[in-house]
C-alpha positions as CSV (number, residue, x, y, z in Angstrom):
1,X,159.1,95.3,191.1
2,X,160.7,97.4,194.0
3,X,159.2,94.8,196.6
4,X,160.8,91.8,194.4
5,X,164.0,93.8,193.8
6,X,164.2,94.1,198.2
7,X,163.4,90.5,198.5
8,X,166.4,89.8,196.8
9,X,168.7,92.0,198.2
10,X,167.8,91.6,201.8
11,X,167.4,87.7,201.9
12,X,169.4,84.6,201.4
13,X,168.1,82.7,197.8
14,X,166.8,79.9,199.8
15,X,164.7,82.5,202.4
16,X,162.9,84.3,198.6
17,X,159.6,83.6,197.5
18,X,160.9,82.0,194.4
19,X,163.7,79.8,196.3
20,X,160.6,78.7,198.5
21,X,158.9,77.9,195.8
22,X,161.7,75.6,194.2
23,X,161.8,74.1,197.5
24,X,158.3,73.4,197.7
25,X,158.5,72.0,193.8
26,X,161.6,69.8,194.6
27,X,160.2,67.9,197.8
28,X,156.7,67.6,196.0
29,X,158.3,65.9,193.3
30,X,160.0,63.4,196.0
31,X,156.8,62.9,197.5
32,X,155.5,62.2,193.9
33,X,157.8,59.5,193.4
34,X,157.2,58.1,196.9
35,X,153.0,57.9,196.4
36,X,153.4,56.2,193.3
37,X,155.7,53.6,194.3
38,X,154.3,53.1,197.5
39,X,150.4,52.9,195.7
40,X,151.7,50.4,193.5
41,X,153.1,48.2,196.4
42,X,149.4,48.5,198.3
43,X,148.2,47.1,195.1
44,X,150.2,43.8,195.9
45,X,147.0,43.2,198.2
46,X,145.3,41.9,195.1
47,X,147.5,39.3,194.5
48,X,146.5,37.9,198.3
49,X,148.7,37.4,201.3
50,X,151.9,35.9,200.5
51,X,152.8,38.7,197.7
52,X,152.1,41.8,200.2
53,X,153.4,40.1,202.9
54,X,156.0,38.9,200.6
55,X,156.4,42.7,199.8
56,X,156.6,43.9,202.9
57,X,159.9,42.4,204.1
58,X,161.6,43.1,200.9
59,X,161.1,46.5,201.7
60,X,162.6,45.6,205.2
61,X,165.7,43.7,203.8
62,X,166.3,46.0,200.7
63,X,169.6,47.1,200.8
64,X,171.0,44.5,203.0
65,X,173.8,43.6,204.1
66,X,175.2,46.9,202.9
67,X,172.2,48.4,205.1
68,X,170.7,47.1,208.2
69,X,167.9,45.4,208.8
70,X,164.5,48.2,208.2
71,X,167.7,50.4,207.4
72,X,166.3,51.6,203.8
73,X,163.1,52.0,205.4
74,X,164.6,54.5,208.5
75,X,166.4,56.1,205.5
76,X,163.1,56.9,203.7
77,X,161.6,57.9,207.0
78,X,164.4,60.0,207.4
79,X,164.2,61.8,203.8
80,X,160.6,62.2,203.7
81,X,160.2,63.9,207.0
82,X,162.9,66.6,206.7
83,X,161.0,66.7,203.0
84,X,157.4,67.3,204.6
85,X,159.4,69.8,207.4
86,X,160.9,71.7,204.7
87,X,157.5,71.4,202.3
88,X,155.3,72.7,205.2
89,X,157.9,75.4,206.5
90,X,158.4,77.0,203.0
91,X,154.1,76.7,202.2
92,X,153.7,78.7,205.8
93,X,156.3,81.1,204.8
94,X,155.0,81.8,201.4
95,X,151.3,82.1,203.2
96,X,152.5,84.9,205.8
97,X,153.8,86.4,202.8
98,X,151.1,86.8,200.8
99,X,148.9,87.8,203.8
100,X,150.8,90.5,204.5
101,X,150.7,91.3,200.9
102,X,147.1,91.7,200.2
103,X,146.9,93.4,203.2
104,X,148.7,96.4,202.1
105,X,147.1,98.7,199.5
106,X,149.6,98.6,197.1
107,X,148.3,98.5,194.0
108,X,144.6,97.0,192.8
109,X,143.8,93.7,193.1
110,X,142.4,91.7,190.4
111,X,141.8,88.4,191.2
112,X,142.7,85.7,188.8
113,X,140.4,82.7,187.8
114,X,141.2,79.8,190.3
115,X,140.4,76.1,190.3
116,X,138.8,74.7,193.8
117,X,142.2,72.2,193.6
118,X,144.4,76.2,194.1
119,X,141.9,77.0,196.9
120,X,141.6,74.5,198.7
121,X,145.9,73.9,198.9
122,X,146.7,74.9,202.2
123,X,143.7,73.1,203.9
124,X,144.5,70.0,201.5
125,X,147.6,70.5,202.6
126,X,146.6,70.2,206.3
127,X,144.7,67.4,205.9
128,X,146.8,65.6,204.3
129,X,148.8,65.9,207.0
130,X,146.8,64.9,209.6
131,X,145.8,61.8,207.9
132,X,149.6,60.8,207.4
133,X,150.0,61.2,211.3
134,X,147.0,58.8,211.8
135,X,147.9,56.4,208.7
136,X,151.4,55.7,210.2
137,X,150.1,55.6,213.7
138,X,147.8,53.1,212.8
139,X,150.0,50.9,210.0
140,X,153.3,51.7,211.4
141,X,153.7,51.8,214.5
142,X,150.6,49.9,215.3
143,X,149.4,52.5,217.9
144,X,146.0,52.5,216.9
145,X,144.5,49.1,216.0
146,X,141.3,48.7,213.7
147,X,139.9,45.1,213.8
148,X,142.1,43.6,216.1
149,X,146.4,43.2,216.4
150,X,148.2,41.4,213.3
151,X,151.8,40.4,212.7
152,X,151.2,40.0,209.1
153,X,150.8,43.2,207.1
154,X,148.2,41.8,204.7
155,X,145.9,40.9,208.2
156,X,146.3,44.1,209.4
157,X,145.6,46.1,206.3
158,X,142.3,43.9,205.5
159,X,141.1,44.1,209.2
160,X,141.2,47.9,209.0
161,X,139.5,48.4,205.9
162,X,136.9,45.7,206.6
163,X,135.5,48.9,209.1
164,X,133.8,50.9,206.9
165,X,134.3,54.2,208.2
166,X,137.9,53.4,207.9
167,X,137.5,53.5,204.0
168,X,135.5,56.6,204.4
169,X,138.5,58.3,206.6
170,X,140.6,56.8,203.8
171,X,138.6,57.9,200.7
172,X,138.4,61.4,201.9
173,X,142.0,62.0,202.4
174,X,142.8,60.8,198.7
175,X,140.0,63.0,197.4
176,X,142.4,65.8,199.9
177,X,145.7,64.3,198.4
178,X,144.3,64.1,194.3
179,X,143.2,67.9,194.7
180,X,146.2,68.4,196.1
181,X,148.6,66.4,194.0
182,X,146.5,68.1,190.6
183,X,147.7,71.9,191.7
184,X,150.5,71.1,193.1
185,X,152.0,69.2,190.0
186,X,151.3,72.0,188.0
187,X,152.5,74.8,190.0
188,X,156.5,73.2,190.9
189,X,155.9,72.3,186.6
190,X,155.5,76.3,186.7
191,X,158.1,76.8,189.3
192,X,160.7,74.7,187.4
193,X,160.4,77.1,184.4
194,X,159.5,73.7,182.5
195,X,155.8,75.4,181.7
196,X,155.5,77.6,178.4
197,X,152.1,79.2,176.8
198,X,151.7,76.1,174.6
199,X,152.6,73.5,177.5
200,X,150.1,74.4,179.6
201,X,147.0,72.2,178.8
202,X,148.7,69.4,178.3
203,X,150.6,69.8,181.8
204,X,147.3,70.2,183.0
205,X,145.9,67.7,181.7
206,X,148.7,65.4,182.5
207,X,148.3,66.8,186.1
208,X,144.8,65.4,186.5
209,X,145.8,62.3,185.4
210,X,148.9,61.8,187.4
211,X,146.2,62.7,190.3
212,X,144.0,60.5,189.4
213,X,146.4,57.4,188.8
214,X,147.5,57.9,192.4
215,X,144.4,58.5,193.9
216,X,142.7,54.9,192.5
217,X,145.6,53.1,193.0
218,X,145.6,53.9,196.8
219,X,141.5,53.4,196.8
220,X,141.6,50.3,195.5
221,X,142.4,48.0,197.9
222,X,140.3,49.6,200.6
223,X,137.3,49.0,198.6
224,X,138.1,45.7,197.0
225,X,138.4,44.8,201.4
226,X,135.7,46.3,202.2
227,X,133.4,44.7,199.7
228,X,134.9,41.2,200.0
229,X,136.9,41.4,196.9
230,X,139.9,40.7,199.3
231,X,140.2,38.9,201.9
């Protein structure tokens, strides 16, 4: 109580553990929004090359002529990497934190039951990471190129994921991301005082599926590719 009450007192709201943790909650929930829409637009794969392609530049004329051209697209860009800044800065704050706090003898500790999903956060977190820097470098910007150079999205997604080890790069990332999306949804639930005694299964629950949603909807156009189901 007297270490809470001193957090308060000596720093801003924004710099507390619990203002870290609403801003870890609110960027997770943009991020949330972003995966899903942006799984069910991979999805367009399916319906062959003239829909995702099709896709594709709506997402670069969206907006226009009030925007520029790729203008919404810069925009997102823009949002979801001061998001991830802010996400990462406040997770490696909250870490030191707690470091420092189990390593001062303060009172017992008694360690509560924890799902691999919890334990695994800040290394999910990292990896996830990672794989967003080679995801973009390889979709994006085109600086790594799998299968050969394509102007057309749909060509360049199916080249990639016709490599196989490309899928398994990919499929271990969104087994990284669904563990990661599973805790995560129910901890800024938590965090967002939305959570009560009776909620908590069912946010659980509703956690795992959420994950889970995400998770197959972003593997299954690498694996449809990669065993010919698209081409």
């Amino acid at each position: 109580m007297a270490i809470a009450t001193q957090d308060r007192k000596t720093r801003p709201a924004g710099r507390t553990s619990v203002g870290l943790k609403v801003v870890m909650a609110t960027t997770g929930v943009l991020f949330l929004l972003f995966l899903l829409a942006h799984s069910y637009g991979n999805l367009k794969a399916f319906a062959g090359q003239a829909a995702y392609d099709g896709y594709a530049e709506h997402l670069r004329t969206f907006g226009e002529p009030i925007l520029p051209r790729s203008g919404f697209l810069w925009l997102m860009g823009v949002v979801l990497i001061v998001s991830v800044v802010l996400h990462v800065s406040a997770a490696v704050v909250l870490w030191q934190r707690a470091h420092r706090a189990r390593s001062t003898p303060y009172v017992a500790f008694k360690p509560v039951q924890a799902t691999l999903s919890s334990r695994t956060m800040r290394w999910g977190g990292l990896t996830i990471l990672l794989f967003v820097i080679f995801h973009l470098l390889q979709f994006t910007t085109g600086t790594i190129q799998v299968g050969g150079s394509f102007d057309s999205p749909y060509q360049r997604l199916v080249a990639a994921f016709q490599v196989w080890y490309v899928v398994l790069v990919y499929a271990l990332a969104m087994v990284a991301l669904g563990m990661h999306l599973r805790h995560g949804i129910w901890s800024a639930v938590q965090t967002l005082g939305w959570s009560t005694r009776a909620r908590e299964v069912p946010i659980k629950r509703t956690a795992l599926v959420i994950a889970l949603v995400i998770v197959v909807g972003f593997l299954a156009p690498p694996v449809g590719i990669l065993f010919g189901l698209v081409k």
